[in-house]
C-alpha positions as CSV (number, residue, x, y, z in Angstrom):
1,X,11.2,3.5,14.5
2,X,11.9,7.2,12.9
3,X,10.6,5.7,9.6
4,X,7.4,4.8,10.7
5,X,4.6,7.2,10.9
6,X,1.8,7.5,13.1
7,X,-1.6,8.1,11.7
8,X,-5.0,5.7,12.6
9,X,-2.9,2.6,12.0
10,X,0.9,2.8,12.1
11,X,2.2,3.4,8.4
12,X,5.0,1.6,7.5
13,X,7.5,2.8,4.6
14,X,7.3,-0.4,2.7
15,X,7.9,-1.5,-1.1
16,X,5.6,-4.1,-2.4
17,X,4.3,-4.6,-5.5
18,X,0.2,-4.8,-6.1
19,X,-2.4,-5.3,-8.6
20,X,-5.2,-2.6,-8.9
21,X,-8.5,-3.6,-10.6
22,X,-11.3,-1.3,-11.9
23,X,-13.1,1.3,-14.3
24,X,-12.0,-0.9,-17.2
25,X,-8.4,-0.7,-16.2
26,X,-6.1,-3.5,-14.6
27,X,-2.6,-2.1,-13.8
28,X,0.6,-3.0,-11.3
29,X,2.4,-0.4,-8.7
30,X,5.2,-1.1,-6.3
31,X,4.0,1.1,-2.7
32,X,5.8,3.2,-0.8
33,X,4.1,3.1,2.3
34,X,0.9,0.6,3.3
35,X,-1.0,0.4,7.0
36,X,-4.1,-1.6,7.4
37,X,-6.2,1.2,6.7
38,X,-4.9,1.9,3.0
39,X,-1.9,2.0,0.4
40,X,0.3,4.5,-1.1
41,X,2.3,4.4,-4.6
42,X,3.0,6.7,-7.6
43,X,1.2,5.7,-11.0
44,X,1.0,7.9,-14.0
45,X,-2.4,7.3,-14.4
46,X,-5.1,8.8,-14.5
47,X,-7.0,8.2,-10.8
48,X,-9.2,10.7,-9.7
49,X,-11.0,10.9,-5.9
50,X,-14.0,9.0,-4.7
51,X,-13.1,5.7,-7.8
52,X,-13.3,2.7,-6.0
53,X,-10.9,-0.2,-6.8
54,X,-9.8,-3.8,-5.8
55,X,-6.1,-4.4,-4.7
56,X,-4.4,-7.1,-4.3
57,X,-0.7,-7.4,-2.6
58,X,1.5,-9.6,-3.3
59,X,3.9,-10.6,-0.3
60,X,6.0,-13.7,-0.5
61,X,5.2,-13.9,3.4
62,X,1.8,-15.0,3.4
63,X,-2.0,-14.8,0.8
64,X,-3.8,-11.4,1.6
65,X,-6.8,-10.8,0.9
66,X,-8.1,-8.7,-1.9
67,X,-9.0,-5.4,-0.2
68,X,-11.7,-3.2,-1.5
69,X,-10.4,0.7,-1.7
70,X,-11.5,4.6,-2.5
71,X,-9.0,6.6,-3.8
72,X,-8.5,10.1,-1.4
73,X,-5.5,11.7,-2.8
74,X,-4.3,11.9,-6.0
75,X,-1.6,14.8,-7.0
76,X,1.5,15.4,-8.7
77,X,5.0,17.1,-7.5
78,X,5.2,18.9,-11.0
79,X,3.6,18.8,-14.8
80,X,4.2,15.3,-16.7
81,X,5.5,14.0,-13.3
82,X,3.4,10.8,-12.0
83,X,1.0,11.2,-9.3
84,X,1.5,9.9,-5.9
85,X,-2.1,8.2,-5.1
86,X,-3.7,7.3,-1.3
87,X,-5.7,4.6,-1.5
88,X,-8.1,4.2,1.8
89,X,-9.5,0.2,1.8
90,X,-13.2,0.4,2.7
91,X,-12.9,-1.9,5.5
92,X,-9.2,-1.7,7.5
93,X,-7.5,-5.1,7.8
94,X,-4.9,-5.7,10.8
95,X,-3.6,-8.7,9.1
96,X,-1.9,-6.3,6.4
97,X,0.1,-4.4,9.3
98,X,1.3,-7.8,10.7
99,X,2.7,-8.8,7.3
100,X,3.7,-4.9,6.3
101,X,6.0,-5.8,9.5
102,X,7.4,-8.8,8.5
103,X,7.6,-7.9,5.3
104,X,9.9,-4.6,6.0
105,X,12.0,-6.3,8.5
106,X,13.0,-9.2,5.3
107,X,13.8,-5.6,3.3
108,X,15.5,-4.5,5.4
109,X,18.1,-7.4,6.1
110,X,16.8,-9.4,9.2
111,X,15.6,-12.7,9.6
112,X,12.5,-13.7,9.5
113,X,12.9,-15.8,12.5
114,X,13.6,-11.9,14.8
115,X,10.8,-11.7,17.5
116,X,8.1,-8.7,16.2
117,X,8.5,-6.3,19.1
């Protein structure tokens, strides 16, 4: 449970990919870490704080919905490097933190059939 960080809802360090829609732009990103509150994922585009956009995540688990989001953060480790962007969804979803579960437990090796303590 070392991995997993605390915040408003419990982040969990997990790799999915995800469509992001908006201000004329339609692109893919794999995360790094998601929570039902928002997403997080390095892109070397150009997002800047306060744009609003539509992400969808695709888990081979179960349909999410497509969650409606603000970007907060978006900075880069070094020049020419790509940015790593925090996306907060306007309205937090619980559902996502039950799959972001199942979904890390499949990455990382166990069954799908393991109790979720």
């Amino acid at each position: 449970m070392d991995q997993i960080n605390k915040r408003e809802h419990t982040r969990y360090p997990l790799k999915l990919e995800v469509d992001i829609f908006g201000h004329r732009q339609i692109f893919s990103a794999t995360t790094e870490d998601i929570s039902a509150s928002g997403i997080r994922f390095k892109t070397r585009r150009e997002l800047n704080a306060g744009q609003d956009y539509s992400i969808a995540l695709r888990s081979q688990l179960a349909g999410l919905p497509i969650m409606q989001g603000r970007v907060v953060r978006s900075e880069a480790d070094a020049l020419n490097s790509p940015k790593t962007v925090a996306i907060r969804f306007l309205e937090p979803n619980r559902s996502i933190s039950d799959i972001a579960k199942l979904e890390l437990r499949l990455q990382q090796g166990q069954k799908k059939s393991d109790p979720i303590l």
